[in-house]
C-alpha positions in Angstrom: 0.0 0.0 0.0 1.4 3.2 -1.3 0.6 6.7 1.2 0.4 10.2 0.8 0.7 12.6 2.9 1.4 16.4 3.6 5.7 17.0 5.2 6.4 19.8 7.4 10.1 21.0 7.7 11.9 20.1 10.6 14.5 23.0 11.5 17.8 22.0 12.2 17.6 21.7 16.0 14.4 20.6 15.8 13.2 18.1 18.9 9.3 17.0 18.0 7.3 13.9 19.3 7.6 11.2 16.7 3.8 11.6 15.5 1.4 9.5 15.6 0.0 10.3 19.9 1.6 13.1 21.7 3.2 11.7 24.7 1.7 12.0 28.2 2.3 13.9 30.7 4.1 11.3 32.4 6.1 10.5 29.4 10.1 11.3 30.1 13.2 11.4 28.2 14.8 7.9 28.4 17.8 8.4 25.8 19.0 11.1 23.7 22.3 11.8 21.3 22.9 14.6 19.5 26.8 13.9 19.3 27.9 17.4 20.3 31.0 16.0 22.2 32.4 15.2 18.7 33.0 11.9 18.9 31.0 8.8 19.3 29.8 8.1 23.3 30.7 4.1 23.6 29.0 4.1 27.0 25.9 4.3 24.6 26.3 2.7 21.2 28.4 -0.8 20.4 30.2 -0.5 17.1 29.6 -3.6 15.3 32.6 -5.9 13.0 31.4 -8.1 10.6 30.9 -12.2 11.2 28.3 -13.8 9.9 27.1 -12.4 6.6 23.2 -11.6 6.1 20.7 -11.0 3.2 24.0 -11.5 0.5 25.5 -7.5 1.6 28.1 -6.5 -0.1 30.0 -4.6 2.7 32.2 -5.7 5.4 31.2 -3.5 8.6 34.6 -2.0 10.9 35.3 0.1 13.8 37.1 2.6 12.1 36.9 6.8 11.7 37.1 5.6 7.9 33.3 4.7 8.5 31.9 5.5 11.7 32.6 9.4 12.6 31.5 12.8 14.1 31.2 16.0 11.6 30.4 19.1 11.9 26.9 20.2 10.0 26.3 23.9 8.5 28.0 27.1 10.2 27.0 26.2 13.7 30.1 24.9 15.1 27.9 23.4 17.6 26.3 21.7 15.4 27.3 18.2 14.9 25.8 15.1 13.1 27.3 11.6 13.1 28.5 10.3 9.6 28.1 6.4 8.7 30.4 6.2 5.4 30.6 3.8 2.5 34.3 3.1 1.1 35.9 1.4 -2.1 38.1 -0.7 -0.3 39.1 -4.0 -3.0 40.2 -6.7 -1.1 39.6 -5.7 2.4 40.1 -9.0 4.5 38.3 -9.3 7.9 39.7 -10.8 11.1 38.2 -14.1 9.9 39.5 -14.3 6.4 36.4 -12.5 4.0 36.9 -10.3 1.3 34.6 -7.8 0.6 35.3 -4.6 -1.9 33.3 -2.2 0.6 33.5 -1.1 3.8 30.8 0.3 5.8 29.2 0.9 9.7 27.0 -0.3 12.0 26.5 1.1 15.9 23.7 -0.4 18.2 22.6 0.4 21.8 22.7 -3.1 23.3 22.7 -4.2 26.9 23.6 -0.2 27.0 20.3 1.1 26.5 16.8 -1.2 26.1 13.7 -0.2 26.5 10.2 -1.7 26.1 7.5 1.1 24.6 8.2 4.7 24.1 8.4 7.2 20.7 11.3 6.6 19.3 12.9 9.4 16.6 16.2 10.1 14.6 16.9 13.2 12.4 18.8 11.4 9.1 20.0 12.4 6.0 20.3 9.8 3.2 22.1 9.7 -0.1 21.1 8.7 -3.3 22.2 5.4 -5.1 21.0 2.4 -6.2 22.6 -0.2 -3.9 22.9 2.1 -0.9 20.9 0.3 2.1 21.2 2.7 5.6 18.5 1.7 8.1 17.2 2.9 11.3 15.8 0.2 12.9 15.6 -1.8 16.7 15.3 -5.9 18.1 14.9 -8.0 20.3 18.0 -9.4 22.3 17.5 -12.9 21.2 16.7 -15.6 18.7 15.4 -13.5 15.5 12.8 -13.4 14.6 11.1 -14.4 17.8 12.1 -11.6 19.7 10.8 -9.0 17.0 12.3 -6.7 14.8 11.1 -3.0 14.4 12.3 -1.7 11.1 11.6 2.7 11.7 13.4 3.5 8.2 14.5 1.1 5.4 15.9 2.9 2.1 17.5 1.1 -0.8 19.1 4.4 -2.5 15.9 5.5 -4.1 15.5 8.7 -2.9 11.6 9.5 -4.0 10.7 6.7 -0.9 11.5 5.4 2.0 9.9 2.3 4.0 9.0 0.7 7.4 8.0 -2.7 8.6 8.1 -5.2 11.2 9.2 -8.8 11.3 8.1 -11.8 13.9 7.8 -15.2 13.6 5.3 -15.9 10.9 6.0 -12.7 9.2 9.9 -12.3 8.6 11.5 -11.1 5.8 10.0 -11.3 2.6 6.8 -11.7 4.7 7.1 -8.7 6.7 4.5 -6.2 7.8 6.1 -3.2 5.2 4.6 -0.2 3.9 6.6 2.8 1.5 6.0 6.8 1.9 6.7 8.0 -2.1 7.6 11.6 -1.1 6.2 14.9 -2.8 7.6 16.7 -5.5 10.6 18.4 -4.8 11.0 16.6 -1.2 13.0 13.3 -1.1 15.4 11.3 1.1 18.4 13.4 0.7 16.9 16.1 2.4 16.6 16.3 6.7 13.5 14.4 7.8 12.4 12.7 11.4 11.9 9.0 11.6 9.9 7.5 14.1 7.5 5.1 15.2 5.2 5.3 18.9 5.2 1.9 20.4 2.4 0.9 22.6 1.3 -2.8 24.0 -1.0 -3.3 21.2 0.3 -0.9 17.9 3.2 0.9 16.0 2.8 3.9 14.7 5.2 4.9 12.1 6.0 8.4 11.1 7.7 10.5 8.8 8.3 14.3 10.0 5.7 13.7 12.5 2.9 12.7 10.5 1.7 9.3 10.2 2.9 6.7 7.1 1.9 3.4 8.4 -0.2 1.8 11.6 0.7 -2.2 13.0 -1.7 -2.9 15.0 -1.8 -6.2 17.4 -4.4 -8.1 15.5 -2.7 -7.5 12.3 0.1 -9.1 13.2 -2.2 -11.9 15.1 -2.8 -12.4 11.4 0.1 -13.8 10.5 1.5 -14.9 14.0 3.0 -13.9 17.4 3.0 -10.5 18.6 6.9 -10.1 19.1 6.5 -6.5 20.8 6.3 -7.0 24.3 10.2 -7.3 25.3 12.8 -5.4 25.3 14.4 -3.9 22.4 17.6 -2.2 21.5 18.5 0.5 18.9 20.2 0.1 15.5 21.5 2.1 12.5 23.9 1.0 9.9 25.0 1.8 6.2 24.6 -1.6 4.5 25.4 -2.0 0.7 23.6 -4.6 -1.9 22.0 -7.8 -1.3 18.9 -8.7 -1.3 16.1 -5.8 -0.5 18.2 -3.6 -3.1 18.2 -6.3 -5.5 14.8 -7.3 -5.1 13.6 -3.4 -5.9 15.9 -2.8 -8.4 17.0 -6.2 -10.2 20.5 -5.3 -10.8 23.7 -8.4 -10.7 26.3 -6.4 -11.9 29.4 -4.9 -10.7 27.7 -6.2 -7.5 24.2 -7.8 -6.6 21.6 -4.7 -6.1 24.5 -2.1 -6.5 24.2 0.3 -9.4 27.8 0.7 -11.7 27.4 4.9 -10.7 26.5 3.9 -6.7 30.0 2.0 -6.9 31.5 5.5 -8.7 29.9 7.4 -5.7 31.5 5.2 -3.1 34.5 5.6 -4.5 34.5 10.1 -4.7 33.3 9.6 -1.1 29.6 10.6 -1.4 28.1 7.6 0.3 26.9 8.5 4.1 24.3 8.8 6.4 24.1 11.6 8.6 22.5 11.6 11.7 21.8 14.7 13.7 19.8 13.1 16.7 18.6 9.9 17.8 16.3 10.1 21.3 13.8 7.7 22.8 10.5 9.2 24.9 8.8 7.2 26.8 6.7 6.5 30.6 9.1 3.5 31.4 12.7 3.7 32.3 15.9 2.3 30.4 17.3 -1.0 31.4 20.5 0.2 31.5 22.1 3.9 31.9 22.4 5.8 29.0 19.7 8.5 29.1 20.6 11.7 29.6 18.7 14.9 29.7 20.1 17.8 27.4 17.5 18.2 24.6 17.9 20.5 21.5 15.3 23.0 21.0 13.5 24.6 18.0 15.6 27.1 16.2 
């Protein structure tokens, strides 16, 4: 199913509720990040290495500044925004002994910061190119997909959409619970935009720049099977590259499976990223583990 619906801009420093239900007025700030130290916290977010290989991707994931770094955004020297990079690398060899020809990152919160329920939001900036896969997403600390996974922004480099969806058992991967917002005119994925979805003990409400794109509620997914959305989960982004979602939507084998002969050229002059200005989570329940804190941007 295919949405439309009316964006607002989101200013630069802008902190909103995710959509869908304003929070209460018991609701509190559980985690935020807006990166300002200039540098990655790692008493909040893991940085993950590649092992086992997933859904074919063509990237090798490191801890390195190569991939995983904080810039500064605009003239506000204030103002920074973490950067997940693509690189060309031919030949890289992990720990283990795989080659890949990209390198890429992947951060998550877990047994840092897990939570159960809450508005969840980032401020991301995508770029364009077929292959390109970043993602915004949370799970479940255990066996997938039992434990649930929460997909709050999917893109496969196509910058006139993005998509969400939710996987459990009975309804994982091609199966998922998935819906795509096909932006306006003149607005697309390269541009700022919030993220979110508001989880509650019976629905997911997903939003784009606060307005809603896409509703789960429990007896949809009692459809297909278990509601995996009562435990704990744990937050997510990455920059993967190919395999099988990109290929799927855009059919290509070649140089790489579901990566585009000009995405490989814009790996290679550096133009691959994700940039994230903000991640928080809002929410009447408290962390499992520390990690919240409570500056907040404002509206400039």
């Amino acid at each position: 199913m295919c949405v439309s619906i009316s964006l607002f801009w989101v200013g630069r420093s802008a902190v909103r509720p995710s959509g869908g239900e304003h929070p209460s007025a018991e609701a509190k700030l559980l985690f935020f990040d807006d990166f300002r130290s200039g540098q990655l916290d790692r008493s909040k977010w893991n940085v993950r290495t590649t092992g086992n290989i997933v859904n074919n991707e063509q990237q090798a994931y490191i801890d390195s500044p190569e991939t995983i770094y904080v810039a500064r955004e605009g003239s506000d020297a204030d103002n920074n925004v973490l950067v997940l990079q693509a690189r060309h690398r031919p030949g890289y060899t992990t720990s283990d002994g795989q080659s890949f020809d990209f390198i890429s990152g992947r951060i998550d919160t877990r047994e840092r910061f897990q939570f159960t329920y809450g508005s969840v939001s980032a401020r991301m900036k995508l770029s364009a190119g077929p292959g390109l896969w970043p993602a915004f997403w949370m799970m479940g600390a255990g066996a997938w997909p039992e434990t649930g996974e929460i997909d709050v922004m999917e893109n496969v480099g196509q910058s006139d959409w993005v998509s969400c969806a939710v996987h459990g058992q009975g309804y994982s991967g091609e199966d998922g619970l998935v819906n795509k917002l096909f932006f306006p005119v003149g607005i697309d994925a390269t541009d700022w935009h919030v993220y979110g979805v508001d989880w509650t003990p019976d629905r997911l409400i997903f939003t784009v720049d606060g307005s809603t794109v896409y509703r789960v509620t429990r007896p949809m997914v009692d459809f297909f099977g278990s509601w995996a959305f009562d435990n704990e989960k744990f937050l997510i982004l990455n920059l993967a590259l190919g395999g099988v979602y990109p290929f799927k939507t855009n059919g290509i084998h070649s140089p790489y499976p579901g990566i585009a002969e000009e995405t490989v050229a814009g790996i290679r002059n550096d133009d691959a990223k994700v940039m994230v200005d903000w991640v928080q989570v809002v929410g009447t329940g408290g962390p499992t583990e520390a990690g919240s804190t409570s500056t907040m941007k404002v509206t400039s």
